[in-house]
DRENFI-578360 format. One line per field, with one value per atom (N, C-alpha, C, O): atom name; x, y, z; chain; residue in three letters. Coordinates in steps of 0.05 Angstrom, whole numbers, padded with zeros to 5 digits. Layout:
residues N
bado c(CA | ...);
px c(X | ...);
py c(Y | ...);
pz c(Z | ...);
pase c(A | ...);
torgu c(ALA | ...);
This chain:
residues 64
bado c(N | CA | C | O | N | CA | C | O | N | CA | C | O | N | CA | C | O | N | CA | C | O | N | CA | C | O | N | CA | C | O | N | CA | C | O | N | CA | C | O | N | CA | C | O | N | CA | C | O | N | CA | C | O | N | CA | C | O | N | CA | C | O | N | CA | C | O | N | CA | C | O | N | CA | C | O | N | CA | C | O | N | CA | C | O | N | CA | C | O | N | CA | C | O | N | CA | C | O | N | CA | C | O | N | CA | C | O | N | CA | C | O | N | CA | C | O | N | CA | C | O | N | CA | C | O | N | CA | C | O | N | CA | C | O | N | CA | C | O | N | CA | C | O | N | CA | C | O | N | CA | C | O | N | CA | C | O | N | CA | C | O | N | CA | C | O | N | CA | C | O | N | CA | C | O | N | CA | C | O | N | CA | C | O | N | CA | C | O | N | CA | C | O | N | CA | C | O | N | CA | C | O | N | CA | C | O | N | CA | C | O | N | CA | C | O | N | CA | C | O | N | CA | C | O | N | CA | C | O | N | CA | C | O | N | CA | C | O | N | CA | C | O | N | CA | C | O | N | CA | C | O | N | CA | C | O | N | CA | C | O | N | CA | C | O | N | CA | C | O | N | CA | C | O | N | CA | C | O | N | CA | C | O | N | CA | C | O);
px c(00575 | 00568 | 00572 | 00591 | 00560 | 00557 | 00573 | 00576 | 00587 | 00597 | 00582 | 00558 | 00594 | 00577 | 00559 | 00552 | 00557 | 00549 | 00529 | 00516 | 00516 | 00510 | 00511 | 00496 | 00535 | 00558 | 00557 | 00561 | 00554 | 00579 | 00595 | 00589 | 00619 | 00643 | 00652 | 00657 | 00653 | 00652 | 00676 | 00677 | 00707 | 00729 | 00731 | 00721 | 00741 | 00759 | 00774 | 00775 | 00791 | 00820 | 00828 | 00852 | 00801 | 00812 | 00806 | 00794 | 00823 | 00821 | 00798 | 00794 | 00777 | 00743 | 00737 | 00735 | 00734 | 00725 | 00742 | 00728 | 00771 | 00774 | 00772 | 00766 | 00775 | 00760 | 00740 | 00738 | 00718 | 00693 | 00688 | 00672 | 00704 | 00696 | 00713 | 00735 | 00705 | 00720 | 00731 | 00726 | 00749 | 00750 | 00726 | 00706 | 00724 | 00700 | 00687 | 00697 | 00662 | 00654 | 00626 | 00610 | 00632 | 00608 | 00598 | 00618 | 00580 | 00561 | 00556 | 00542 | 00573 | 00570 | 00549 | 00539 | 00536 | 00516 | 00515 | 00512 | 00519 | 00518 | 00495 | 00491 | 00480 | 00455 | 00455 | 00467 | 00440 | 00447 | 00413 | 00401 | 00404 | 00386 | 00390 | 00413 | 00373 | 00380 | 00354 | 00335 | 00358 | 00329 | 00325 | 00338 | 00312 | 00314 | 00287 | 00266 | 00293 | 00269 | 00249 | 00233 | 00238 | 00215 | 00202 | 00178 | 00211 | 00204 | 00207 | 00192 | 00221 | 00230 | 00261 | 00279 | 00257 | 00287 | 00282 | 00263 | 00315 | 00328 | 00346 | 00359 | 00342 | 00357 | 00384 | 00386 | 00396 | 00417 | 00418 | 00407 | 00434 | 00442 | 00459 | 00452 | 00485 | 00502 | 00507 | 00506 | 00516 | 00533 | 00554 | 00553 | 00575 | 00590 | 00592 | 00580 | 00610 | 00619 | 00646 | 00660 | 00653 | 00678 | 00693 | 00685 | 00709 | 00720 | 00753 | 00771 | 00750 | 00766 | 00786 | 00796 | 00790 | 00802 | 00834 | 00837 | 00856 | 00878 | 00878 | 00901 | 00865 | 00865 | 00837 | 00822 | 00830 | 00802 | 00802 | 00826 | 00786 | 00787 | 00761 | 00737 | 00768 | 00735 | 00740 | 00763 | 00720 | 00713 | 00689 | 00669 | 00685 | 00670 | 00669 | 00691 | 00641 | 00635 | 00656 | 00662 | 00661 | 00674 | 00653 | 00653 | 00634 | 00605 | 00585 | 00587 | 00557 | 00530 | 00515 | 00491);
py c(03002 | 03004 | 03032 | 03044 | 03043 | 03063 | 03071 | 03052 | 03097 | 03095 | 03099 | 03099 | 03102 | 03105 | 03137 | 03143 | 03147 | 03174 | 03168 | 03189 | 03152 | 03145 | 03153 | 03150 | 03161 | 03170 | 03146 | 03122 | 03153 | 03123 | 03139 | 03159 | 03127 | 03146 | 03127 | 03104 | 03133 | 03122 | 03129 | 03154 | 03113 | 03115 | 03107 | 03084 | 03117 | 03098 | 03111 | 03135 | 03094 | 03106 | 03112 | 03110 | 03126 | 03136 | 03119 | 03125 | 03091 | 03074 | 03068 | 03061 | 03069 | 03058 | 03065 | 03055 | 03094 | 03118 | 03121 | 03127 | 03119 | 03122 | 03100 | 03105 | 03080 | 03048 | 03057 | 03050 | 03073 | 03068 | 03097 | 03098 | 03119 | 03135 | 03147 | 03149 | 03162 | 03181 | 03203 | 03209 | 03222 | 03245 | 03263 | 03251 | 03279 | 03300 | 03306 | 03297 | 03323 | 03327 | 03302 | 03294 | 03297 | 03278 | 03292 | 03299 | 03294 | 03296 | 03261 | 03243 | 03262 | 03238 | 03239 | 03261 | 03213 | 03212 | 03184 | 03163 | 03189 | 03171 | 03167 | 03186 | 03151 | 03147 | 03119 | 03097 | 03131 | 03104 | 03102 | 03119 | 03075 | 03073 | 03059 | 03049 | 03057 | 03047 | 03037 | 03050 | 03006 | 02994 | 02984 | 02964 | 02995 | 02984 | 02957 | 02960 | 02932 | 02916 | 02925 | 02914 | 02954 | 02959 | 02974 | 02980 | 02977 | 02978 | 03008 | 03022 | 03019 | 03045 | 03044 | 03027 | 03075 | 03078 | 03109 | 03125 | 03109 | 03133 | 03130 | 03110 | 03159 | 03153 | 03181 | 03199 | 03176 | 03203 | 03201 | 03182 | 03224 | 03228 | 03249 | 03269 | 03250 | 03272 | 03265 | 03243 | 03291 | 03288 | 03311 | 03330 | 03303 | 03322 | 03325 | 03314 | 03342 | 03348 | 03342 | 03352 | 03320 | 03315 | 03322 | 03307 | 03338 | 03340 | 03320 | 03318 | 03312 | 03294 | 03297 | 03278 | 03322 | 03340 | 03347 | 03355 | 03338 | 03345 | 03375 | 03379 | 03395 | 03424 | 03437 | 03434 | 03450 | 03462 | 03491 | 03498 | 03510 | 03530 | 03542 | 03537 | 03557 | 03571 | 03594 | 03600 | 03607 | 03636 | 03646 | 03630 | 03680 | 03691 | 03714 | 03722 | 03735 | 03753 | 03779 | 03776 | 03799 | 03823 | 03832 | 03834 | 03839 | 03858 | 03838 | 03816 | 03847 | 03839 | 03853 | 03848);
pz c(00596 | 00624 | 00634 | 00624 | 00649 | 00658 | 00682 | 00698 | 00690 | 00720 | 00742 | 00743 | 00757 | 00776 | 00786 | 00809 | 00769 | 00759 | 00737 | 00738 | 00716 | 00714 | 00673 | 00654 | 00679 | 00656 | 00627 | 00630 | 00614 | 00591 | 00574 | 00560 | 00579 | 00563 | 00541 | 00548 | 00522 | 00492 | 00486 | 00481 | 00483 | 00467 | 00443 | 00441 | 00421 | 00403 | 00394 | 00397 | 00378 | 00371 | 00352 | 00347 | 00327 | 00309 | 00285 | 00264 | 00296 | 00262 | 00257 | 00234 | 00272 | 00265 | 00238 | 00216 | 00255 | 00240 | 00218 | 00199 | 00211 | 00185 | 00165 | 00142 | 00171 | 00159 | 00147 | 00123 | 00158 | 00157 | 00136 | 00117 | 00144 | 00119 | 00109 | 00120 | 00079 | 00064 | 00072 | 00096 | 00054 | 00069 | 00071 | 00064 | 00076 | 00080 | 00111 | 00131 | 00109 | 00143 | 00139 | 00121 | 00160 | 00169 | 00203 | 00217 | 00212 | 00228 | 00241 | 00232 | 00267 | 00276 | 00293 | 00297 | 00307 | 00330 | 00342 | 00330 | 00369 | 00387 | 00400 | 00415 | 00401 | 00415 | 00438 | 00438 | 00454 | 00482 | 00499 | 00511 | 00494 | 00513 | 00537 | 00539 | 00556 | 00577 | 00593 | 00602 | 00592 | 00598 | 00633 | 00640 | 00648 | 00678 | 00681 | 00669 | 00699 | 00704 | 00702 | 00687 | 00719 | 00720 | 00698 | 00700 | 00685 | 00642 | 00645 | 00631 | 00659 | 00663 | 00641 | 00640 | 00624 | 00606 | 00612 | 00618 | 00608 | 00601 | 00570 | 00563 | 00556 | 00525 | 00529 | 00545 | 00514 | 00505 | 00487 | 00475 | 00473 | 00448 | 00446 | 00458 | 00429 | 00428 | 00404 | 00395 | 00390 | 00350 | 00358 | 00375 | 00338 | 00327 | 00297 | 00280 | 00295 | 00260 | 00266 | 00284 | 00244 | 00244 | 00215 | 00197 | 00209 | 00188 | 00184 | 00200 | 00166 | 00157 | 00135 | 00123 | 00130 | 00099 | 00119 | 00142 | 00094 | 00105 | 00114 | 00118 | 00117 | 00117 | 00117 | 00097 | 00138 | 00152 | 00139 | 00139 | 00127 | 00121 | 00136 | 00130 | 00153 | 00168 | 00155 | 00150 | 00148 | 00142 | 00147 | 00148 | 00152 | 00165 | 00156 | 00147 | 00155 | 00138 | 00159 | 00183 | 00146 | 00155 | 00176 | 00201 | 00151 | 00155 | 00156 | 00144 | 00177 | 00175 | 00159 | 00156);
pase c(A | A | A | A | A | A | A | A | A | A | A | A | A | A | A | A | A | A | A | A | A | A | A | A | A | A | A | A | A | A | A | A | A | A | A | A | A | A | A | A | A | A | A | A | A | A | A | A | A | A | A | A | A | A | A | A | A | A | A | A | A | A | A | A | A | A | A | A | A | A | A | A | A | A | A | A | A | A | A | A | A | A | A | A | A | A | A | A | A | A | A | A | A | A | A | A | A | A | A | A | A | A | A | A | A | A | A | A | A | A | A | A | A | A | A | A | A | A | A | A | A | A | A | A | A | A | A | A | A | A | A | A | A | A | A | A | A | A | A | A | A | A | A | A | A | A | A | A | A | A | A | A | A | A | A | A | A | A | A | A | A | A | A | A | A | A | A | A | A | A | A | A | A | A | A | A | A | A | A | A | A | A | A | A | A | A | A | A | A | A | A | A | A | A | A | A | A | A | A | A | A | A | A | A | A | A | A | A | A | A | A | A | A | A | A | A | A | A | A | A | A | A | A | A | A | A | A | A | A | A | A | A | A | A | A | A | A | A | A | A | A | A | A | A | A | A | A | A | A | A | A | A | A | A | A | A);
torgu c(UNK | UNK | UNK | UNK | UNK | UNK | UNK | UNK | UNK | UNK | UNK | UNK | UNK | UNK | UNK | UNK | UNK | UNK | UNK | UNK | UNK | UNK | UNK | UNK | UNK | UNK | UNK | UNK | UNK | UNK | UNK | UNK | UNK | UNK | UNK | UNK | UNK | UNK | UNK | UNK | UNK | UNK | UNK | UNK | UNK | UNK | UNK | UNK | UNK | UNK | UNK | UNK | UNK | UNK | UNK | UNK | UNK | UNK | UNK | UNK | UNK | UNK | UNK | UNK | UNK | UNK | UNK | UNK | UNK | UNK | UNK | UNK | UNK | UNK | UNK | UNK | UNK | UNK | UNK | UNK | UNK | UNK | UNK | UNK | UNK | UNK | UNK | UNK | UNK | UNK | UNK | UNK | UNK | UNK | UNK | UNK | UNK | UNK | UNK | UNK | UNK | UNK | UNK | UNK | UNK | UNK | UNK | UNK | UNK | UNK | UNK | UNK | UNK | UNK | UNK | UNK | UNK | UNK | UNK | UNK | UNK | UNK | UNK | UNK | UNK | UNK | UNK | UNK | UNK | UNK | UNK | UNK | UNK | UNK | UNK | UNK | UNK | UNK | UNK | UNK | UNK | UNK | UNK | UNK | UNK | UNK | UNK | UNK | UNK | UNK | UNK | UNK | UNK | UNK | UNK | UNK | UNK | UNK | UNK | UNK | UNK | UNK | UNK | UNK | UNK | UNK | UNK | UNK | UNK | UNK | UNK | UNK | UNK | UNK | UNK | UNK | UNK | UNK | UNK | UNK | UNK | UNK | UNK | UNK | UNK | UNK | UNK | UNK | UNK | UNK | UNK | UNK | UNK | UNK | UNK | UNK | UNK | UNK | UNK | UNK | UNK | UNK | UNK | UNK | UNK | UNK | UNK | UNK | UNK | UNK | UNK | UNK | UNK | UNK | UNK | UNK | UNK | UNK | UNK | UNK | UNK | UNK | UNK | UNK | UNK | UNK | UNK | UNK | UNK | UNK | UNK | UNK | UNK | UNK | UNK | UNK | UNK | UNK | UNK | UNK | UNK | UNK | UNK | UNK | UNK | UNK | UNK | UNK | UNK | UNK | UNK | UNK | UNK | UNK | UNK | UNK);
């Protein structure tokens, strides 16, 4: 359900998501349609990258 903004805020707490996968990065995505009587919709969609590795290593060139 939506607020009154016309918002949907999506929680969970973690255990879903590790139930559901291994370690590594996964690229999540949430998708939401939204159907009105008059056959009128609105859609969203948002992803992230989730890394799931006891330890993140970023690196980045010195030089271009």
């Amino acid at each position: 359900m939506t607020d009154p903004r016309g918002q949907l805020v999506v929680k969970l707490s973690g255990q879903e998501i590790d139930q559901l996968l291994s370690t590594g990065s996964y690229r999540l995505t949430l998708e939401a349609n939204r159907g009105w009587p008059d056959n009128q919709s609105i859609s969203g969609r948002s992803s992230f990258i989730l890394h799931k590795g006891d330890t993140y290593i970023g690196l980045s060139p010195q030089e271009m």
